[in-house]
N, C-alpha and C positions, 0 to 999 in steps of 0.2 A: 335312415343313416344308422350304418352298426356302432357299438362304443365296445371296443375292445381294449383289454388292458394285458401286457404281455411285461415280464422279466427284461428279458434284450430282443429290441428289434433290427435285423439287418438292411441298411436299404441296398440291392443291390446281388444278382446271381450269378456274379462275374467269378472267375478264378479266388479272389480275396472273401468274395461275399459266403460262396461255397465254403471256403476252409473257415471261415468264422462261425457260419451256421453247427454245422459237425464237432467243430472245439465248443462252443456254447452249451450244445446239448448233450456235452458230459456233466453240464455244473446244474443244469436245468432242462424242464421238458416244457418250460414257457419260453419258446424262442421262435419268433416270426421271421418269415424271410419276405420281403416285398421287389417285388420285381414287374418293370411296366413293359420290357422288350420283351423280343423272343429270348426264350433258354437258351442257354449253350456261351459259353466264353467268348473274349474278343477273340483268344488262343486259338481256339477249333474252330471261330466262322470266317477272320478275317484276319488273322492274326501268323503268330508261329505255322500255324501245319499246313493252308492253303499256302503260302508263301515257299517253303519250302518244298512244297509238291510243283510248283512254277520251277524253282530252281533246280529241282534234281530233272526234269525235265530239260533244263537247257544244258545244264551240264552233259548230259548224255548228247545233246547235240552237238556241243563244243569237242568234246573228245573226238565225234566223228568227225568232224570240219579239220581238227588239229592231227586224226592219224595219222598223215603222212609224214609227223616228223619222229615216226618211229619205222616208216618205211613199209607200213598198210596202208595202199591205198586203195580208197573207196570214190566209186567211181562218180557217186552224188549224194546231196542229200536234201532230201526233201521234208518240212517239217510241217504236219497237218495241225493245223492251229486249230481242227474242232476237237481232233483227237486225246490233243493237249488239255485244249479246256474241258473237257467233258470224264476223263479221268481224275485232274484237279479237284473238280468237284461232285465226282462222285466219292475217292477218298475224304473230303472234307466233308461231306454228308457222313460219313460213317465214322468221321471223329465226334462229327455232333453229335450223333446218335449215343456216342458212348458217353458223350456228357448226359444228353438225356433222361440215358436208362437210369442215371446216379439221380436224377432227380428225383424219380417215381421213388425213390426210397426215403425223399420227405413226405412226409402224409400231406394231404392240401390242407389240411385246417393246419398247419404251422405255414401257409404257405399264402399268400395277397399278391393278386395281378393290381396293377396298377400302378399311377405314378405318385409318390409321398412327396409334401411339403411340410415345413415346419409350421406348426399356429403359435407353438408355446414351446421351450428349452423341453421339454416334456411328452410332446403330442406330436401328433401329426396327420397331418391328413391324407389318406389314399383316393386319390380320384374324388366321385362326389358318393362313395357308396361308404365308406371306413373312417373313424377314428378311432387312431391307436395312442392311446397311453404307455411308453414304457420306461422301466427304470434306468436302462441303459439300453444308450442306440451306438451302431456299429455303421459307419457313412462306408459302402465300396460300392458305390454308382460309377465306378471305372472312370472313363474317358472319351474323349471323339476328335475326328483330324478339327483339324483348326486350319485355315489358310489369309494369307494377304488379302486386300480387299485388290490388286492390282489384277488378279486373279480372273475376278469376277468377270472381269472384258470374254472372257474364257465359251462365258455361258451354259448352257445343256451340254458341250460340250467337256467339264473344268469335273474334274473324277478324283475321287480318294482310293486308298488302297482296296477299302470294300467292295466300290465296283467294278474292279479288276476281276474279282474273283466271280461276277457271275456275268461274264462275257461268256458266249456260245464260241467265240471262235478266235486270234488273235487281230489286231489293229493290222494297219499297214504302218503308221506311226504312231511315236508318242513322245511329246516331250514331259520332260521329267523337272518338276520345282523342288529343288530339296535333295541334295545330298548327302542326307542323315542316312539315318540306317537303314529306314524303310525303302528311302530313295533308291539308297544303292543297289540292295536286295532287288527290289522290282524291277529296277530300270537296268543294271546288267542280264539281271535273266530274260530280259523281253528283249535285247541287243541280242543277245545270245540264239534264242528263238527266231532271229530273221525280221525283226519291228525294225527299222530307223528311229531310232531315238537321238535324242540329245538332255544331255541335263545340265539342268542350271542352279547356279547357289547364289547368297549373298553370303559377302563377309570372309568366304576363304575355309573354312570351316569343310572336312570331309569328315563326316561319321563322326565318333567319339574322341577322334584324334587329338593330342594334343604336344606331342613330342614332335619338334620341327622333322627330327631326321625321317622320322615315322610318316609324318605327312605327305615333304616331301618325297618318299618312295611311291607313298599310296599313288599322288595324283601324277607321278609320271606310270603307274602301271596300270591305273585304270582310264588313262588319255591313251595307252597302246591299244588297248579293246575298244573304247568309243567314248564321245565326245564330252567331256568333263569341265566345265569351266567352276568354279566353285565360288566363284566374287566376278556373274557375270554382270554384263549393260545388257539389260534389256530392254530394249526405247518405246515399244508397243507393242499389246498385247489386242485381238480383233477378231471375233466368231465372223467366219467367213463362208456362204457355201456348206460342204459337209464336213469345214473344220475351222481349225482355229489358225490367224495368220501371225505369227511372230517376230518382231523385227528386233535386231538384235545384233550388237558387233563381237564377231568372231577372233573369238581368242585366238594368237599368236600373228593372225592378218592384221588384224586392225579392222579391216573390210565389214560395213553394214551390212548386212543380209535382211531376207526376209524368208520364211520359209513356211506352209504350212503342213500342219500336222490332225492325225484324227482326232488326239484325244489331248488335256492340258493334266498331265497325274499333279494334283498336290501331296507333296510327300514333306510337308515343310512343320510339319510338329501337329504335337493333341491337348486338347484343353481339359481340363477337369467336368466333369460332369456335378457341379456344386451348385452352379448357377441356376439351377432351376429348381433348388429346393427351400425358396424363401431361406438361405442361410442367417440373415440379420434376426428371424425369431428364435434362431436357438443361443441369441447373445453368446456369441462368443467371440475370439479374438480371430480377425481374419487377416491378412494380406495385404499388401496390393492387387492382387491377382483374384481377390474375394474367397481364398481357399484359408479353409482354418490353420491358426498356428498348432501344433502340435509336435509331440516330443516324438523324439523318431525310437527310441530304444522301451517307450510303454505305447505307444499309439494314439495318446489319452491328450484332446483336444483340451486348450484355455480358455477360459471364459473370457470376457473381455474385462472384466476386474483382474485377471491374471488368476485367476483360483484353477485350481481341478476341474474340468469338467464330466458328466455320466457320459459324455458324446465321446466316440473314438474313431479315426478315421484311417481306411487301410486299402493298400494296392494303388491303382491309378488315380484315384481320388486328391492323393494325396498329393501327386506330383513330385515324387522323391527318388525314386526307384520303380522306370516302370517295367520290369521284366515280370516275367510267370513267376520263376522261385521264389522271387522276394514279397508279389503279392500271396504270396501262401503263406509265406511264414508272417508276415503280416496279418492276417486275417486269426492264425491263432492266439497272436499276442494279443491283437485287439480283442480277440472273444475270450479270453483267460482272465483277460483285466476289466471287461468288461459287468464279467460274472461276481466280478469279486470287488467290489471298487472301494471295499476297507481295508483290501492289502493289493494296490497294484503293486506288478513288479514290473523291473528289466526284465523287457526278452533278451533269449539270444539273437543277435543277428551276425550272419557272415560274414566275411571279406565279399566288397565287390567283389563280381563276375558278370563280364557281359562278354557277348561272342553277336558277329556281324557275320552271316553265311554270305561273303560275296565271294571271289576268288583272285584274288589269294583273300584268306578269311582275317576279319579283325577281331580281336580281343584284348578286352582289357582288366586286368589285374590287381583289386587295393586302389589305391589313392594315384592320381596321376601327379605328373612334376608339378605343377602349378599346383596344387591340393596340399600336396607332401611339400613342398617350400613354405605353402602358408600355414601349415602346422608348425613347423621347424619357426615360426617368425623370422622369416627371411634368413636364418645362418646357412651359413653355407656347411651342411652335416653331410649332406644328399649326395652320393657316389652313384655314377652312372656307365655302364656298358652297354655292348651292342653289338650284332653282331649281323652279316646280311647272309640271307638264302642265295645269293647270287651264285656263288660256287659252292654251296654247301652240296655233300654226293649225292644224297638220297631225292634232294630236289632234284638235281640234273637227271638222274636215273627217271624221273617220273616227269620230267621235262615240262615244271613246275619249280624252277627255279628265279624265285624272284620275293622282296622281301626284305623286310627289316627288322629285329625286334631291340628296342629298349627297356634295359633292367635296370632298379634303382634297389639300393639298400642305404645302410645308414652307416657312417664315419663311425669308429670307436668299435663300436659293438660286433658291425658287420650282421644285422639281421637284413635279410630281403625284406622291401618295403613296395614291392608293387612291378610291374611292365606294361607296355604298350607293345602290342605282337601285330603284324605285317607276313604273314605269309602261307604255304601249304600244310592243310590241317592244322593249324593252331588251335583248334577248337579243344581239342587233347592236350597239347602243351598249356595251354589256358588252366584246366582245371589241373594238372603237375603244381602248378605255380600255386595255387590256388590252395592248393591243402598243405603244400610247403609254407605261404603265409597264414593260416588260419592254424598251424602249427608251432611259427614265431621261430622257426629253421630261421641259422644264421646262413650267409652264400657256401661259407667253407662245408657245413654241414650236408647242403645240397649235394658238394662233389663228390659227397662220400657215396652218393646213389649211387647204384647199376646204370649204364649206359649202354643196351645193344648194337651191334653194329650190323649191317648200315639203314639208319633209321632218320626219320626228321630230329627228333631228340637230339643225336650228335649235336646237332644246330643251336639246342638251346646250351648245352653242355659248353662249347664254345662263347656263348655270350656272358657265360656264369664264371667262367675263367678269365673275362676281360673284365668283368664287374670285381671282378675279386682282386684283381692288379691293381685294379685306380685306389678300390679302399683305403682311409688311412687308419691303423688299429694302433691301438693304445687307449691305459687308461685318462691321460689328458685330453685327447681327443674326445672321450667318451663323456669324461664330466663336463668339457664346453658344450657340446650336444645337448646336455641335458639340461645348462643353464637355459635354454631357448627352445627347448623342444617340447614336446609333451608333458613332460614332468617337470616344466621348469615352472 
């Protein structure tokens, strides 16, 4: 048994883990990274780029199935599902790769295969070959899908997003659990590619949505494309033969069906990866969920007396924020405060920003209405516009009209406080908005931007013009706002 003693140990090679290692080993050259999977982020194996290399592929299908409503027609289209997968992944081989090469540039002796548990607030054990002592540890052991146990009827059958990506060739079906974000991503680009699918939700709930008008556009634009039930009955679930049988009443009939399909995707959420690191020895303050409490603006985990802890926990670990950018900059805050744990500080952190690649694309902006109302303590400060892609030009021109976006700012002041976006390229209007609130722009400010014409923008221009009409400005408005608001 080795007994190693290190500064800051990281557990974890993930997006967060990486950017902690790198920020650590400016403050120190005693910095372990342990790691018990393959290299390479969830981002480049299974994640962001395999994902999108599915959808830019179906997009290119779509366009061709949809030319004729520009008055090109093509005479068929035929879509090689090995071709499909076999580019997919060989692009994501060469994203991994590039994570890779970034490894070779940690030496191995800062570096432990295997999997850590906690023995002591202090220690830890790697497999049965290692004990590490460190003075501070950094938790980014990431993530993993989680599914219903209803699921399970599924059998060899019942597949997370990971093994989408190493199919040889495409399904003939698949039904889809979970209309989150991953749901929708996977399950229109596999509709798109020529799969039968169907998807199913509980509860009503589409992607990150939370503004009715917004939702409601969503699930009448993605029931146009294929089959969406989001709060469906599913009465049986039964591995059948060479697939799984589904019985289930079809939204808008009413009518029982039964149908079966190749494959059961769970696309219905991911669990922290904490549970399996004996967390109860490193006393600290956990959950419900058994995930440690921690401060989100230092990263820096509670004990369970409520103290400080040397433990900091960053990226999916944490279950707060789970995107790429935010696990990075996590990962530095965690390793800066880590290094230094007689002067932690506030990081910075962003304005949310998340972007949904489905089509029309989702994004969301800051706080949403229900976030921003319980900040506000229920006053009513909160001004809201809107505005739809439905005849906006640039959308008809690209025959891509369709969409909704909701803007919120604040009574009094008139600063923009956030959107919920529905429609063509929003992924660029997303980050507009995005640096206009990490700027603290009030609406009128905005309007003073450049606006080319004819552009999707017009569209946002237009909804910042109805946002700016509902406002009510004055300084009594402005000081009731603040009796209840943030500053109150």
């Amino acid at each position: 048994m080795q007994q190693r003693h290190t500064d800051i140990a990281v557990l974890g090679a993930g997006s967060a883990g990486l950017s902690a290692w790198h920020t650590a080993k400016k403050y120190t050259d005693e910095v372990v990274l342990v790691e018990a999977g393959e290299y390479g982020t969830t981002c480049a194996r299974v994640g962001c780029m395999p994902s999108k290399l599915l959808i830019a592929a179906a997009e290119a299908a779509h366009r061709v199935r949809h030319a004729s409503t520009f008055g090109v027609n093509v005479s068929g289209i035929d879509v090689d599902g090995k071709a499909v997968m076999a580019r997919v992944k060989g692009e994501r081989d060469r994203f991994v790769g590039s994570v890779l090469k970034s490894m070779k540039r940690i030496p191995e002796s800062h570096r432990i295969r295997g999997y850590a548990r906690f023995i002591q607030p202090h220690t830890l054990q790697v497999d049965d070959h290692t004990q590490l002592t460190a003075n501070a540890i950094v938790i980014a052991t990431g993530s993993r899908p989680s599914w219903p146990g209803m699921l399970e009827s599924a059998g060899d059958r019942l597949i997370v997003n990971d093994d989408v990506f190493e199919w040889d060739t495409l399904p003939e079906s698949v039904a889809v659990f979970g209309p989150g974000v991953i749901g929708l991503e996977l399950g229109q680009a596999l509709s798109r590619l020529g799969v039968r699918m169907r998807m199913f939700g509980v509860g009503g709930a589409i992607g990150p949505l939370q503004s009715e008008k917004v939702h409601q556009t969503a699930d009448e634009v993605f029931n146009r494309a294929f089959y969406l039930d989001a709060d469906a009955e599913v009465k049986h679930i039964e591995r059948q033969g060479e697939g799984v049988a589904i019985t289930f009443i079809e939204r808008g009939s009413g009518r029982e069906l039964t149908e079966t399909f190749d494959y059961v995707l769970a696309a219905t959420g991911r669990k922290p990866n904490v549970d399996q690191l004996d967390i109860a020895n490193a006393e600290l303050s956990l959950n419900e969920h058994g995930v440690p409490n921690f401060n989100r603006f230092t990263l820096q985990c509670a004990n369970a007396d409520g103290s400080d802890s040397h433990i900091f926990i960053a990226g999916d670990a944490n279950q707060a924020v789970p995107l790429l950018h935010e696990a990075i900059t996590e990962g530095q805050i965690a390793a800066r405060n880590a290094a230094n744990l007689e002067n932690v500080q506030v990081g910075r952190r962003n304005v949310p920003l998340s972007v949904v690649f489905t089509e029309p694309q989702i994004a969301m902006v800051g706080d949403n209405r229900p976030a921003l109302e319980a900040r506000y303590g229920g006053c009513d400060c909160i001004a809201e516009g809107g505005v739809s892609f439905g005849d906006q030009g640039r959308a008809i021109v690209m025959g891509e009209n369709h969409g909704y976006m909701a803007l919120f700012a604040e009574h009094g002041t008139g600063q923009f406080l956030g959107a919920e976006l529905l429609g063509p390229q929003v992924e660029h209007m997303a980050h507009l908005l995005a640096w206009a609130l990490e700027q603290k722009l009030s609406v009128s400010e905005m309007l003073t931007m450049p606006f080319y014409h004819p552009v999707l923008e017009e569209g946002l221009r237009t909804g910042l013009r109805d946002l700016n009409a509902n406002l009510k400005q004055g300084s009594a408005i402005t000081e009731r706002c603040m009796e209840c608001g943030p500053g109150g």
